[in-house]
N, C-alpha and C positions, 0 to 999 in steps of 0.2 A: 625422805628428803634430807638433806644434808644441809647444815646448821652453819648459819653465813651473819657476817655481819657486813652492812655494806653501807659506805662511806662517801659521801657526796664533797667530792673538790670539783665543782664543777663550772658553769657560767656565774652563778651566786654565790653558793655554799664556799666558805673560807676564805671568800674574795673581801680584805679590808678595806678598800678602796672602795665598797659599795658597801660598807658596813654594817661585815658578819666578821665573825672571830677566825681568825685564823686555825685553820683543822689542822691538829696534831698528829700530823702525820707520821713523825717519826717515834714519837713517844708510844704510838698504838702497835706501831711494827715492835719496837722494842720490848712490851708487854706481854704480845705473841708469842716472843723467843722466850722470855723472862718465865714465863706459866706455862710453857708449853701447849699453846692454845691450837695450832695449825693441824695436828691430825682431827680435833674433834668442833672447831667452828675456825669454818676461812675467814679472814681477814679478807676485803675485798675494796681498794678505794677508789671508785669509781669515777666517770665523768658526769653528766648531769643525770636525777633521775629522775625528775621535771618536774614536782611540783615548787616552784619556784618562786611564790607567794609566802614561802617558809625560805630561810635560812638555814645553811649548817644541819643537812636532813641527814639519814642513816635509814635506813631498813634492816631489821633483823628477821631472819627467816629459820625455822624451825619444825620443828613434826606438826610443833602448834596450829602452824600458820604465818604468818605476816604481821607484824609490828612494824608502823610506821614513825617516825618521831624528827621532831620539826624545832628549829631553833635550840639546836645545844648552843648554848651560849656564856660555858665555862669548863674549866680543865674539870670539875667534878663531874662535868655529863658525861663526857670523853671515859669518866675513871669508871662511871658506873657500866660504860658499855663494855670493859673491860668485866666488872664486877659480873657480868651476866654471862658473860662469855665463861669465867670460872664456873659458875654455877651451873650452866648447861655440862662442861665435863665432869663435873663431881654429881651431876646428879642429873642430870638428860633429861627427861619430859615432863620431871619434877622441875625445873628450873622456873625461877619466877623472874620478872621485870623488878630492877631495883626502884623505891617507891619513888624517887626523886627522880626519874624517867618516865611516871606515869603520867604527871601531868603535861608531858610533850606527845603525849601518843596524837594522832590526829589522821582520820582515814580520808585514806588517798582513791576515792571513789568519780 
């Protein structure tokens, strides 16, 4: 399986007018090129990816499996999904969730 991070600007996610934080979207893209993140985890920002009782979702997907995370609700969540995305190319199936994303994981069952 090929190592995704996936980005919800969707009917909620990033909408301030229904207040959630605006997804930084170009700061993420920027990152990608910055680290060279795009051969070894896609960058992907999606339309809605329905759980919608959360704000500002993301999925990350990996050999591991599926990581789901709900309400980033600051540039440091943003920075960490970056931080992970490094971590998975310097170190692949050793790669860990940064701690200050763990407590947003939340399964989407």
């Amino acid at each position: 399986m090929a190592n995704h991070v996936v980005v919800c600007n969707g009917c909620c996610c990033g909408r301030v007018e229904k207040g959630a934080m605006k997804v930084p979207i170009e700061q993420l893209r920027t990152a990608w090129e910055t680290h060279e993140l795009a051969t070894d985890v896609k960058l992907m920002i999606s339309g809605c990816l329905g759980p919608c009782r959360m704000k500002n979702v993301s999925l990350l997907r990996s050999d591991e499996g599926e990581t789901w995370l709900g309400n980033l609700t600051e540039n440091d969540h943003y920075d960490a999904l970056v931080e992970w995305a490094i971590d998975v190319k310097q170190n692949g199936s050793e790669a860990r969730l940064p701690a200050r994303l763990a407590q947003l994981q939340f399964d989407n069952d």
